[in-house]
Phi, psi and omega in degrees: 000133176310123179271092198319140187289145188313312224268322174301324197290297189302316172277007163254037123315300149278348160294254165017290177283356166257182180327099173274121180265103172248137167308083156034099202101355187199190192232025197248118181260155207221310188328308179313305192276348166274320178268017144263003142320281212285323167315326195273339177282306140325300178291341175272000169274292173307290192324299183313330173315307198279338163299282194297283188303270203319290160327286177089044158284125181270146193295338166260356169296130180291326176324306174288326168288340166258326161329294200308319189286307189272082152246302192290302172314328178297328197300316194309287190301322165298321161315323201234329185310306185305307189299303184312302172323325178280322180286296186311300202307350211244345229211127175285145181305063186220123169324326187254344178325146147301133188290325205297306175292008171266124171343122206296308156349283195298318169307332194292295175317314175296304182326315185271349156301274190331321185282346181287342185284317201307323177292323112030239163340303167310329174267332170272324176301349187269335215268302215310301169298333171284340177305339164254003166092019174079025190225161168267113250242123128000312166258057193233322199291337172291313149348283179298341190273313178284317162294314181291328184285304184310308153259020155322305193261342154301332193284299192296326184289331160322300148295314179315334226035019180241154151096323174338331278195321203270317195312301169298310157319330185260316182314309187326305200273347177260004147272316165023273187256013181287324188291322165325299203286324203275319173308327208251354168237018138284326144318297170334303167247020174285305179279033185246342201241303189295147176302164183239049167248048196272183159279313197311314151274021168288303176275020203255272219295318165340265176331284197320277222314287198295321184288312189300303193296323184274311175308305195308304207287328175267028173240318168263341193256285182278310179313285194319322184283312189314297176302343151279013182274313188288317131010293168270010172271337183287325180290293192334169195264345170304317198265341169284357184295306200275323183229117155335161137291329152307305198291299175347305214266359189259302204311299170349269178329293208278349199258349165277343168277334180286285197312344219231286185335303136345341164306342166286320191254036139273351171246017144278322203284335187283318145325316176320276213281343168289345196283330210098191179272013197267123191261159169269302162309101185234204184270338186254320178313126168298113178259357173104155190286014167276334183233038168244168170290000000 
């Protein structure tokens, strides 16, 4: 008998018992994902608690309100890096597979996990526009650009029941290195509000150094191999089999567009991280009048 993986067990467990949500019209369940809306929503809460009262940050510093925001995100990434790992390690590597021959434990799992990024996603675009007055911030759009395309392509291996595979793979390497980059961009404006025998700034240049090393290295390195990988396996006739082709060629693109986006601060990080611990980020850098009081 197969031995179900722990981590798996558990979220299609917790899929399974929760609240089933269908789109009006279709057969596209939702429930999961309105109830990690509400979860990201809630930690963006505990967070706020805890930057202000605990922390002792003020709470109208815009500074402080994106601590809060890369908090909830670092949570986002822990949360989904294990389980993902464990679902790729359970499951032969091949991108374009289909789900229906995999084990219902594992459709259940997966399911949830996608649906846990899209709440996710969903929850920083809602957090993101009230934070603006319900309007879009000019450095907001690449973001909001980067939510849509991610779910645009979780949603589609869902319907299809294929590509999943491709799907959980670009989430990995690309949570990866979020708890490092969210770690270090809380640090950043912590020691700018704190004294400075603080902890933060103790652990500040450490963050900068380890988020810099790693993003530079998944960013030049591991995104680009991955994705010429997934990029053929989507041509091939196995994988046009599985996946339209028109739809491939949307994935192709949009998922060569997150990575190619991405280059500035893959060449900062490569910069960074060529610095050593002598930070770029310091108590005097200027971030510009969006995050002054």
């Amino acid at each position: 008998m197969e031995k179900v993986p722990s981590l798996l067990e558990f979220w299609a467990g917790l899929y399974n018992a929760a609240p089933k949500v269908i789109i009006p019209g279709t057969q596209f369940p939702i429930g999961f994902t309105i109830l990690f809306v509400i979860f990201f929503s809630s930690a963006r809460f505990f967070y706020t608690y805890l930057h202000t009262q605990v922390f002792g940050f003020d709470f109208e510093n815009p500074k402080t309100r994106l601590m809060i925001a890369c908090s909830t995100s670092l949570t986002h990434s822990l949360i989904l890096i294990p389980a993902l790992w464990q679902a790729l390690r359970c499951q032969p590597y091949k991108p374009s597979a289909p789900i229906a021959n995999s084990p219902k434990y594992y459709q259940d799992a997966v399911t949830a996990l996608l649906q846990v990024c899209t709440g996710y996603m969903v929850y920083d675009f809602i957090f993101m526009l009230a934070w603006n007055n319900w309007t879009v911030h000019p450095d907001d759009i690449a973001y909001i650009g980067h939510h849509i395309v991610t779910i645009a392509y979780m949603s589609q291996t869902r319907v299809l029941g294929a590509g999943h595979i491709s799907a959980m793979g670009l989430m990995l390497t690309g949570e990866f290195t979020n708890p490092m980059q969210n770690t270090l961009a809380i640090t950043r404006f912590a020691i700018q509000m704190a004294t400075e025998d603080s902890f933060w700034h103790f652990i500040h240049p450490y963050a900068e150094f380890i988020y810099a090393v790693s993003y530079a290295f998944f960013r030049s390195v591991v995104g680009p191999l991955q994705i010429i990988h997934i990029s053929y396996d989507l041509l091939t006739q196995e994988g046009r089999k599985n996946i339209p082709l028109y739809i491939g060629i949307i994935w192709i693109i949009m998922i060569w567009g997150i990575i190619l986006g991405s280059m500035p601060w893959t060449v900062e990080s490569i910069e960074m991280a060529m610095d050593g611990l002598q930070v770029k980020y310091n108590e005097t850098y200027n971030y510009g009048p969006r995050y002054e009081l």
